[in-house]
C-alpha positions as CSV (number, residue, x, y, z in Angstrom):
1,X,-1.4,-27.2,20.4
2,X,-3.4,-25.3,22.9
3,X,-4.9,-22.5,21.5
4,X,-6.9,-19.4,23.5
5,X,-8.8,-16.2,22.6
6,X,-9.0,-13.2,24.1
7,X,-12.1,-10.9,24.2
8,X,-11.2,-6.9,24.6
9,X,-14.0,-5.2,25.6
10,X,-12.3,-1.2,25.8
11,X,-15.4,0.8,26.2
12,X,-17.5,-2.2,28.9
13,X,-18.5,0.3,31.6
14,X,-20.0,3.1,29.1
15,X,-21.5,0.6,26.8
16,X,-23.3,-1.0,29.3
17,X,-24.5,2.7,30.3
18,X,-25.6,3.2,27.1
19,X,-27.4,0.5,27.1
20,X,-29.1,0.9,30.3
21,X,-30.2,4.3,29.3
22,X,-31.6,2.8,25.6
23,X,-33.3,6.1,24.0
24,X,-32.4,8.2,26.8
25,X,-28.6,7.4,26.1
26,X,-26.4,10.8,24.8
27,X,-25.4,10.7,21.3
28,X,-22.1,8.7,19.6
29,X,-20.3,12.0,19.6
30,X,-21.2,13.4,23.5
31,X,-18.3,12.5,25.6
32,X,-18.9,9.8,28.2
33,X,-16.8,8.7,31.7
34,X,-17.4,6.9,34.3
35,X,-16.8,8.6,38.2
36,X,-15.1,6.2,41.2
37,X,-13.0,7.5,43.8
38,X,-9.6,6.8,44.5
39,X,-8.4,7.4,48.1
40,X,-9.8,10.9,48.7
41,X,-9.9,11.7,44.9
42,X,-12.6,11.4,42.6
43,X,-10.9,9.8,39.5
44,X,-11.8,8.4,36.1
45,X,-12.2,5.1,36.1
46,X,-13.6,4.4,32.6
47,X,-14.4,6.6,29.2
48,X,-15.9,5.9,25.7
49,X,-14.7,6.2,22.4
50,X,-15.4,10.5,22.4
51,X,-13.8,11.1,25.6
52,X,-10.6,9.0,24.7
53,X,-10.6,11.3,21.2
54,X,-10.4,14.1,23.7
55,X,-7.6,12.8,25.6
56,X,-9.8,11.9,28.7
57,X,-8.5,8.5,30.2
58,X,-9.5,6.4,33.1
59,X,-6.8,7.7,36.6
60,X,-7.3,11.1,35.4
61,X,-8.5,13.6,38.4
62,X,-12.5,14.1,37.6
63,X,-11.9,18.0,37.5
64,X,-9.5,17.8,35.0
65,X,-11.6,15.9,32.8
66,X,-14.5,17.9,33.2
67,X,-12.3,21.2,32.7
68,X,-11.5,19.4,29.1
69,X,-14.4,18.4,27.9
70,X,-17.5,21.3,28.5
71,X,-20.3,18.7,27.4
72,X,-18.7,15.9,28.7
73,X,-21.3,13.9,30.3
74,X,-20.2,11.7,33.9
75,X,-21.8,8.9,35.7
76,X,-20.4,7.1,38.9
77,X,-19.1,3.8,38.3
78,X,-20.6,0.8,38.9
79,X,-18.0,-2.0,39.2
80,X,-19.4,-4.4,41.0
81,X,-22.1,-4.2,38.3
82,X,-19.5,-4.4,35.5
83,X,-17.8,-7.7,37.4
84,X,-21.9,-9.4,37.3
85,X,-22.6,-8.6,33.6
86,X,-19.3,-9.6,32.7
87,X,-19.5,-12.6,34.0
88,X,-23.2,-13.0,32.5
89,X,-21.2,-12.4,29.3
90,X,-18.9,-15.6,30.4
91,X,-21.9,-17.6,30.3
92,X,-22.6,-16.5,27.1
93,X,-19.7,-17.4,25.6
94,X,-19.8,-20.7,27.1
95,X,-22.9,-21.6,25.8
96,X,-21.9,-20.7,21.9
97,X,-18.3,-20.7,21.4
98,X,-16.4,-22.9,24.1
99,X,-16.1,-25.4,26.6
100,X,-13.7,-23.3,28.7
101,X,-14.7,-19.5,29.3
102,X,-13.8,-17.1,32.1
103,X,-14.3,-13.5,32.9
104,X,-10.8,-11.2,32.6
105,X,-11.8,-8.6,34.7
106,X,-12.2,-5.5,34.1
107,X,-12.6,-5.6,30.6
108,X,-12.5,-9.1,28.8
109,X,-12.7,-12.4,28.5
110,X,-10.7,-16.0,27.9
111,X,-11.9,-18.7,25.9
112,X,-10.2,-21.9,25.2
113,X,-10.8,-23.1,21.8
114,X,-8.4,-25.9,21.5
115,X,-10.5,-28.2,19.1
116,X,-13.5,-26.1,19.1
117,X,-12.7,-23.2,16.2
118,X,-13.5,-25.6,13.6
119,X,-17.2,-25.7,14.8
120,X,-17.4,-22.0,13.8
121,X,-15.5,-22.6,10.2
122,X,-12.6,-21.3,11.4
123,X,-10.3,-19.3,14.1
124,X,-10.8,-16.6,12.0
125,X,-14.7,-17.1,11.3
126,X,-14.7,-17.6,15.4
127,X,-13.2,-14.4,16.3
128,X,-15.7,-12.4,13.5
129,X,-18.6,-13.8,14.9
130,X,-17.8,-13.1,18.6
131,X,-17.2,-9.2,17.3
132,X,-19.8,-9.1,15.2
133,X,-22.2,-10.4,18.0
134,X,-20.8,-7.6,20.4
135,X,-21.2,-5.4,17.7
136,X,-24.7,-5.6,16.7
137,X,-25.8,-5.4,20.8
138,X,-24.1,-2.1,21.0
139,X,-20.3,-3.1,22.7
140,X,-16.9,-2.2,21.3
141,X,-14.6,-5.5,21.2
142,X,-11.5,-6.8,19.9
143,X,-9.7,-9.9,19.9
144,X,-7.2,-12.0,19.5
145,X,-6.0,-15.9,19.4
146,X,-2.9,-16.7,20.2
147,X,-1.2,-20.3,22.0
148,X,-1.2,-18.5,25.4
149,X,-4.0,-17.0,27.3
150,X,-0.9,-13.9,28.0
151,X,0.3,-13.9,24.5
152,X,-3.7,-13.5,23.6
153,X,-4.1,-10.6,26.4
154,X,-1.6,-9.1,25.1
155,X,-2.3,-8.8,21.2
156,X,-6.0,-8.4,21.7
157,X,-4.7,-4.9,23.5
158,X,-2.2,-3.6,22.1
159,X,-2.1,-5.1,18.3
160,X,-5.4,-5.9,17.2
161,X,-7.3,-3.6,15.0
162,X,-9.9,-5.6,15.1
163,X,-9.3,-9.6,15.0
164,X,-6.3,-11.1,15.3
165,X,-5.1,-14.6,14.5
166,X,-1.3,-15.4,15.5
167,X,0.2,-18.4,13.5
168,X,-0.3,-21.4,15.4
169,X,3.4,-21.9,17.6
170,X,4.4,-18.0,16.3
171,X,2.9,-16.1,19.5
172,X,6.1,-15.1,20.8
173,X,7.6,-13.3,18.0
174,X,4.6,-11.6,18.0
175,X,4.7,-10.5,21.6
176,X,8.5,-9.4,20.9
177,X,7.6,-5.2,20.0
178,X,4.8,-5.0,22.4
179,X,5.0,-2.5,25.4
180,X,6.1,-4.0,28.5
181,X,2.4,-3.2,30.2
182,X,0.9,-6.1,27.7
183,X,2.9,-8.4,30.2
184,X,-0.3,-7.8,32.8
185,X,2.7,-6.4,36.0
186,X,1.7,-4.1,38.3
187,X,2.3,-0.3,37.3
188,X,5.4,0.2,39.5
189,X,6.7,-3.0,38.0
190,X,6.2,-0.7,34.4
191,X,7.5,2.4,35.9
192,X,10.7,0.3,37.2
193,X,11.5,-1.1,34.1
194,X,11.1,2.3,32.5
195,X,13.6,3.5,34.4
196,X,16.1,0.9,33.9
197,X,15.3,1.4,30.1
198,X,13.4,-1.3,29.2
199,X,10.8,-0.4,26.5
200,X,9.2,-3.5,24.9
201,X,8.5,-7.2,25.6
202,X,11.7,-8.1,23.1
203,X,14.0,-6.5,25.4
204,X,13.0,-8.1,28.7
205,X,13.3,-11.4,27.4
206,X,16.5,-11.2,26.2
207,X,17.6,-9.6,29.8
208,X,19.3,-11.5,32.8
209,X,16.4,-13.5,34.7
210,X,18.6,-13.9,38.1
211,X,18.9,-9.9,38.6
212,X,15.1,-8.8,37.1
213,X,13.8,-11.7,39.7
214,X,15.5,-10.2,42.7
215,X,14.8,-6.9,42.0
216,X,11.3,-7.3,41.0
217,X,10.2,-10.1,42.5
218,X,8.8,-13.4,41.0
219,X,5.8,-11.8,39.1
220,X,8.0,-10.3,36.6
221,X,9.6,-14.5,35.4
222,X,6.1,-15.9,36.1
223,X,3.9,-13.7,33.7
224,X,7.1,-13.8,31.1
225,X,7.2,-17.2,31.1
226,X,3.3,-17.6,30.9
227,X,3.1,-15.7,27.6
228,X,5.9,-17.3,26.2
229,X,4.3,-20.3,27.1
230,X,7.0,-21.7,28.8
231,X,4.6,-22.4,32.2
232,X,1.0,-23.0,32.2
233,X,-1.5,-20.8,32.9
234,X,-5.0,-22.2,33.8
235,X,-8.5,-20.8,32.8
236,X,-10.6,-21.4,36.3
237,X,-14.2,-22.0,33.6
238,X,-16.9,-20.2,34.7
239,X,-20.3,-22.6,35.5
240,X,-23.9,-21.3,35.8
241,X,-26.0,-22.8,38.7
242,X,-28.2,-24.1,36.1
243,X,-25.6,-26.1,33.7
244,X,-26.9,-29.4,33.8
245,X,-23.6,-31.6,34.1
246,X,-22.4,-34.9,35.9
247,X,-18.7,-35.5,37.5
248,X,-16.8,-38.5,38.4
249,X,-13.5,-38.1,40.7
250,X,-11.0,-40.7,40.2
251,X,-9.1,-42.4,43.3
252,X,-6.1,-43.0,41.0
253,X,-5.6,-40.7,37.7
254,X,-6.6,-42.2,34.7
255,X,-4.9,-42.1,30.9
256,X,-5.4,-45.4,28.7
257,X,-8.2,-44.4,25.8
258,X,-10.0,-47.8,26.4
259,X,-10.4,-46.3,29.6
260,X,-11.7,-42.7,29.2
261,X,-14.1,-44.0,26.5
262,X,-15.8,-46.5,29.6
263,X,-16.3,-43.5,31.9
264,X,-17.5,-41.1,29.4
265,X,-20.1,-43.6,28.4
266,X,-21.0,-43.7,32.7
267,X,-21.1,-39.8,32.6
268,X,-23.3,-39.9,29.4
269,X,-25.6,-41.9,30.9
270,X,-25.9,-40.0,33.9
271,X,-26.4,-36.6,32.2
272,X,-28.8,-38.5,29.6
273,X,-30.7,-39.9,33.3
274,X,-30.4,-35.8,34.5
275,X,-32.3,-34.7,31.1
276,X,-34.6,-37.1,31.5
277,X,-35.9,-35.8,34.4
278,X,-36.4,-32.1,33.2
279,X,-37.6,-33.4,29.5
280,X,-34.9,-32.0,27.9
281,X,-32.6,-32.9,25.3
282,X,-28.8,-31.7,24.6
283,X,-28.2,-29.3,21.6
284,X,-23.9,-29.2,22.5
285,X,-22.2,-31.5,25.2
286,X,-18.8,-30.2,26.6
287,X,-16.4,-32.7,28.0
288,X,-13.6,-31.6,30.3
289,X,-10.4,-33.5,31.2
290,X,-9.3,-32.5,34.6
291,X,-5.3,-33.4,34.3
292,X,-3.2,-33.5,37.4
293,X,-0.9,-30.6,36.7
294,X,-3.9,-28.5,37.0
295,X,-5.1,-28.2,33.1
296,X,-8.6,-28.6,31.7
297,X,-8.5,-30.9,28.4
298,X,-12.3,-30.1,26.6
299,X,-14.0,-31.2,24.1
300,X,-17.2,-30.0,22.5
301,X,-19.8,-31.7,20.5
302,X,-23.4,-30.4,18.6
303,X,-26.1,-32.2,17.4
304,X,-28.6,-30.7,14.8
305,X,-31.6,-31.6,17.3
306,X,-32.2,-32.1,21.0
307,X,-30.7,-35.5,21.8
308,X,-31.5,-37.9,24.5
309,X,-29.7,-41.2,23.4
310,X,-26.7,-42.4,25.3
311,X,-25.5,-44.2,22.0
312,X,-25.5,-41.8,19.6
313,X,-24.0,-38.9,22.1
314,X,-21.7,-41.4,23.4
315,X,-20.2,-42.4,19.7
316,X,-19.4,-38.5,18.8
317,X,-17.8,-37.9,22.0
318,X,-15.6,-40.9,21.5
319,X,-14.9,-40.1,18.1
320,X,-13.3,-37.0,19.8
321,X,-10.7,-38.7,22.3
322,X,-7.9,-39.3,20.4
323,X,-7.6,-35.1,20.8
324,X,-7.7,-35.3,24.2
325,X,-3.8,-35.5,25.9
326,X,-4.5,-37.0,29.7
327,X,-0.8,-35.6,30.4
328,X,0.2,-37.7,33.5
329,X,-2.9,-38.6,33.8
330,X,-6.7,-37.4,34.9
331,X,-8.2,-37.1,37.9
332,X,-12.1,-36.1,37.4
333,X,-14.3,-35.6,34.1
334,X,-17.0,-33.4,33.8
335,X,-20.0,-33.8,31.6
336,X,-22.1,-30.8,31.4
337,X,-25.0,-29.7,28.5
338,X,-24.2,-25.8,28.3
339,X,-27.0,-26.1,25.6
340,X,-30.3,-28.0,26.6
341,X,-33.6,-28.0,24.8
342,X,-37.1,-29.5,25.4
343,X,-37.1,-32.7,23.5
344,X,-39.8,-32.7,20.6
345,X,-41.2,-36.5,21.1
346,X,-43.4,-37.6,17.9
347,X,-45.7,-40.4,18.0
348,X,-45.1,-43.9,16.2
349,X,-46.8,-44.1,13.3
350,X,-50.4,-46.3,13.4
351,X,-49.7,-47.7,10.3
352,X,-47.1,-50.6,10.6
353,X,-47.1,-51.1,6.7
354,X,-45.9,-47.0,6.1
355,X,-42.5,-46.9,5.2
356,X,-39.8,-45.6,7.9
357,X,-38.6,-42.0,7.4
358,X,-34.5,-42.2,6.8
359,X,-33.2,-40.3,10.0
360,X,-30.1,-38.7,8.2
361,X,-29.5,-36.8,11.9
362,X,-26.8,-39.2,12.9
363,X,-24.7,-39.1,9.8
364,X,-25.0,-34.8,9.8
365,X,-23.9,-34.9,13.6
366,X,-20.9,-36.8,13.1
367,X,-19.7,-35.0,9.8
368,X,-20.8,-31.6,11.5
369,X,-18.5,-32.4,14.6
370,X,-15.6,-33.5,12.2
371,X,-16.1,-30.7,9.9
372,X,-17.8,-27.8,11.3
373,X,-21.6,-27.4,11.2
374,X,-21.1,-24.6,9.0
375,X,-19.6,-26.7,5.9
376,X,-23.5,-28.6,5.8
377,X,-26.9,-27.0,4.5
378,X,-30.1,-27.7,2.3
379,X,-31.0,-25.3,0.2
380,X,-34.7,-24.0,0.2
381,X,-36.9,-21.2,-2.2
382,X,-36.8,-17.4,-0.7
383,X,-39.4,-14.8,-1.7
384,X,-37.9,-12.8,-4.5
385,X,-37.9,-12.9,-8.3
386,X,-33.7,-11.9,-8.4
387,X,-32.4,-15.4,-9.0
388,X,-29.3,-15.5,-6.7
389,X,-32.0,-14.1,-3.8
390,X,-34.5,-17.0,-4.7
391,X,-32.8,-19.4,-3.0
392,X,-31.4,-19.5,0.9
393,X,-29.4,-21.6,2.8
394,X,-30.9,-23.4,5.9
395,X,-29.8,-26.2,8.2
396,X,-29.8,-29.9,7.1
397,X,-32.8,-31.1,9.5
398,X,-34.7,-27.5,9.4
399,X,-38.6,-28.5,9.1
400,X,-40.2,-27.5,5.5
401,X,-40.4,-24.0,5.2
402,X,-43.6,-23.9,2.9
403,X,-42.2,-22.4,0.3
404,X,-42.1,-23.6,-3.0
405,X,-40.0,-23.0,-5.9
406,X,-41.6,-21.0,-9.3
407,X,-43.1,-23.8,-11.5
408,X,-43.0,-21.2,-14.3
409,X,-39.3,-20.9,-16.7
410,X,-37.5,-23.6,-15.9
411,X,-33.7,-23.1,-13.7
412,X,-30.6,-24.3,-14.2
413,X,-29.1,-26.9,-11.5
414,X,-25.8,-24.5,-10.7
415,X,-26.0,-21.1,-10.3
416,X,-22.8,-19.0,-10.4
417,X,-21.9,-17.3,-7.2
418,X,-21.7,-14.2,-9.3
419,X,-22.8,-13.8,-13.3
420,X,-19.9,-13.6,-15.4
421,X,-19.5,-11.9,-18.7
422,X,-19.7,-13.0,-22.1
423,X,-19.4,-11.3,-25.5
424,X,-22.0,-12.1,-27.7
425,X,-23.8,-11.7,-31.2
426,X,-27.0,-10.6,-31.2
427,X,-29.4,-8.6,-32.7
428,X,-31.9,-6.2,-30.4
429,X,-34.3,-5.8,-28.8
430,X,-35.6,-9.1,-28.1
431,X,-33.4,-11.6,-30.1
432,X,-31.2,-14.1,-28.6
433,X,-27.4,-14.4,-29.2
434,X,-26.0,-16.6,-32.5
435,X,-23.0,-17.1,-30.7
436,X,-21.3,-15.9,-27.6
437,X,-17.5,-16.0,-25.8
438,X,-17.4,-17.3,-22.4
439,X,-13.8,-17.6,-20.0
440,X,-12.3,-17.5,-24.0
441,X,-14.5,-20.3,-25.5
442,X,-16.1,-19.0,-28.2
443,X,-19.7,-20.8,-28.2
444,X,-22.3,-21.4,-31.0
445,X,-26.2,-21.0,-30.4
446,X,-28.1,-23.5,-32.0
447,X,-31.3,-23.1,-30.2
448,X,-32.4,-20.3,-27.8
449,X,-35.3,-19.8,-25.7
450,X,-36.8,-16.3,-24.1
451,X,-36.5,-13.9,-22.9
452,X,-37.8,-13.9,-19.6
453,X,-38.1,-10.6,-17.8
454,X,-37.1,-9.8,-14.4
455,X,-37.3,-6.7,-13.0
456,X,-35.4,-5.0,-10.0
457,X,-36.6,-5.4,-6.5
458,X,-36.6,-1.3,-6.3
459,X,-37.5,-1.6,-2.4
460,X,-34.5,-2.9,-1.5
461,X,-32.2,-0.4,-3.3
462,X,-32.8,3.1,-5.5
463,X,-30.4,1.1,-7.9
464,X,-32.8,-1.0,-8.7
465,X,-35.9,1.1,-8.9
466,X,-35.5,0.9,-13.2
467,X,-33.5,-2.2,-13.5
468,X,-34.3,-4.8,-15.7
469,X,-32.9,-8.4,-16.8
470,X,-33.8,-10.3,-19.9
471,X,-32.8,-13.9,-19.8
472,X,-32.6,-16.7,-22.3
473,X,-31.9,-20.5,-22.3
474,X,-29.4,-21.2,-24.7
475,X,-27.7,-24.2,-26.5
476,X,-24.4,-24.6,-27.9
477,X,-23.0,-27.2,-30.9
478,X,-22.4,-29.7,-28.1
479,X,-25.4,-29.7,-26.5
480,X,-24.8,-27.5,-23.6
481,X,-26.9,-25.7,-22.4
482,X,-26.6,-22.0,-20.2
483,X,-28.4,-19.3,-18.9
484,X,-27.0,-16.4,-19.9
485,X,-29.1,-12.4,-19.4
486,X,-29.2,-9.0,-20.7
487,X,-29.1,-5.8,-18.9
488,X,-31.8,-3.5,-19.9
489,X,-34.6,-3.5,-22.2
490,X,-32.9,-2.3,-25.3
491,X,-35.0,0.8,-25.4
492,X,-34.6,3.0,-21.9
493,X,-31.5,3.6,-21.6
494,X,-32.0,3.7,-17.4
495,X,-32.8,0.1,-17.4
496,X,-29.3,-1.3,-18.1
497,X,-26.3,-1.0,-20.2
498,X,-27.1,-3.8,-22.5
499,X,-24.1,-6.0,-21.7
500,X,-24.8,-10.0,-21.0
501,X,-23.9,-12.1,-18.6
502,X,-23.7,-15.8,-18.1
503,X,-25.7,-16.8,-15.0
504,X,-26.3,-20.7,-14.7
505,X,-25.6,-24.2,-16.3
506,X,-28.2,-26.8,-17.3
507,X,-27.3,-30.2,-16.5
């Protein structure tokens, strides 16, 4: 099932200005709008966060809004600028997210994700990410992922808080409270149905087509029938003049799998021949499916390191095809590298007798591209004494970081994603437990070893400017062995409350 995201980007035109004027920018709380004319009047056309809290909104006169808000601070719009950047954010999200993006002017964007979410972990995972992207460069956003690109427009604006994922197959009884104006109609359309008393989506659909169409005109069936998914809707995907991609037009529309696995082998071999010539190598490969009733078919594929051979790049896209749905039938493919890095050639080794270096790149491509490259890692020493901040995740095929792990107490082999804890018997201040209770297992200590003192990492938080950890090895009746720590040093009372905690398994 088709699935499509939809970025809202409320505050766009005052972000950006904020932005653009970096240090020089008001603060949070000064009011912000954005000045365009309208006919003869000078009208809001845009307003942050502030203004909206004072009731300022974009087609209000300029006066008015000035007559408001006394520090309100106003700057003439710029939307041809707004149209350029957002398309520039297009391109962006075609190069990390999807193989299908497109600008939804004024304020948003479309994204096809139909087998691409579960590169990011997740539809969820996906739409976080985007946010939290946005976020951290300074823009407002929300967004929503529904089966149709007007089901999506409509719950990223007027039901998502934040993110929103609607059930696969469950977007329209989702759409069914919503205010008419999520339907994307012109304002008199709106105001016409106001006055005829229709409220929310719910209502429309359940109204005569034959006498809405007549009076309305055909926009009114068309955009109901596009968010209900009952007619397609297709995302026109924004290219960059510097996408390196490869296209092959068919004289008669193609279908059979045999046959879409030969020409995506031809179209791999011509982008590999185009990479070539600028020394590059792909990082992600998006193949599109142009169908004959006018819908894109894509699907995307990442490899861990630049890539230049046809084989390999050819096997994970096939792997892929059986997702693809030709319809009745295709008419062009498209091949294009959204992500393209210099390729990192290494000399053969002199010495024919050395043996070969396992390349375990393949194997982590294809599971990544099954699974999502988020499900694989290596693990790898951090700088920091705090056990559960010793240790980091990195990619599978990252290069050594030169770090190396403490070659002083030993470590247990798991460590719990959070300490647990345990009652014990012990005797203070330094004496391991006799015996201790762990998830209602009651667990005696036949040989212990410690403590081992670790101390808080007070730069990172005033909580831990006194903190203190003693931990011990311990083994039980049948041999087991865990890592279990105190809190505190049994003396100052502001370096712990002297409770223990299980923290890691031997063996």
């Amino acid at each position: 099932m088709r699935r499509v995201v939809s970025l809202f980007l409320p505050t766009w035109s005052t972000d950006r200005l904020r932005r653009r004027l970096g240090a020089g920018a008001p603060p949070v709380e000064t009011p912000i709008v954005m000045i365009g004319r309208g006919g003869r009047q000078r009208l809001v056309t845009a307003a942050d966060a502030a203004a909206q809290g004072l009731r300022l909104h974009p087609g209000m006169a300029a006066a008015q809004a000035r007559a408001l808000a006394a520090d309100l601070v106003a700057h003439d719009a710029d939307p041809q600028g707004d149209a350029l950047a957002l398309e520039r954010l297009a391109l962006w999200g075609l190069r990390l997210y999807s193989p299908i993006v497109a600008a939804d002017p004024p304020d948003g964007l479309v994204l096809d994700v139909t087998g691409a979410a579960h590169l990011c972990g997740g539809e969820a995972a996906l739409l976080a990410d985007i946010i939290d992207r946005l976020t951290v460069s300074g823009h407002a956003a929300r967004a929503a992922i529904a089966d149709t690109w007007g089901a999506a427009h409509a719950l990223a604006r007027f039901a998502a808080r934040g993110a929103l994922v609607a059930p696969a197959g469950d977007s329209g009884r989702m759409l069914t409270g919503l205010p008419i104006r999520a339907l994307r109609l012109a304002p008199e359309t709106v105001d016409g149905l106001g006055r005829l008393g229709f409220d929310r989506i719910g209502e429309l659909a359940t109204a005569p087509r034959a006498s809405l169409a007549l009076r309305f005109g055909p926009e009114l069936t068309r955009r109901l029938d596009q968010a209900f998914g009952r007619s397609a809707e297709p995302i026109d995907p924004v290219e960059s003049p510097e996408l390196i991609q490869v296209r092959r037009v068919f004289a008669e529309p193609i279908g059979a799998p045999e046959t879409l696995a030969r020409y995506t082998l031809q179209l791999v071999e011509a982008l590999c021949a185009a990479l070539e010539g600028r020394g590059l190598g792909a990082r992600v490969l998006d193949l599109r499916f142009h169908r004959v009733d006018n819908r894109i078919e894509a699907m995307r594929v990442g490899v861990a390191r630049p890539v230049r051979d046809i084989k390999r790049l050819t096997r994970l896209l096939c792997d892929r095809l059986e997702t693809v749905d030709p319809g009745f039938g295709v008419e062009a493919m498209t091949l294009a590298a959204p992500m393209a890095e210099p390729l990192d050639w290494r000399p053969m080794a002199s010495d024919l007798t050395a043996p070969a270096v396992a390349d375990i790149g393949e194997v982590i491509d294809t599971l990544s591209n099954r699974f999502g490259h988020r499900r694989f890692y290596r693990v790898a020493p951090a700088q920091s004494d705090v056990p559960e901040r010793a240790v980091r995740k990195i990619a599978p095929t990252a290069p050594p970081t030169g770090e190396r792990w403490p070659s002083g107490w030993p470590r247990p082999v798991r460590l719990l994603a959070r300490p647990e804890p345990i009652a014990t018997v012990a005797l203070l201040p330094d004496q391991p437990p006799v015996s201790f209770t762990w998830r209602g297992s009651r667990r005696r200590v036949v040989r212990a070893d410690g403590p081992e003192r670790i101390f808080g990492e007070w730069w990172r938080r005033d909580g831990e400017l006194d903190a203190v950890r003693d931990y011990f090895q311990l083994e039980d009746e049948a041999s087991a062995r865990f890592w279990v720590f105190r809190r505190g040093d049994g003396e100052q009372a502001a370096t712990g409350d002297l409770s223990w905690w299980l923290h890691g398994l031997f063996g």
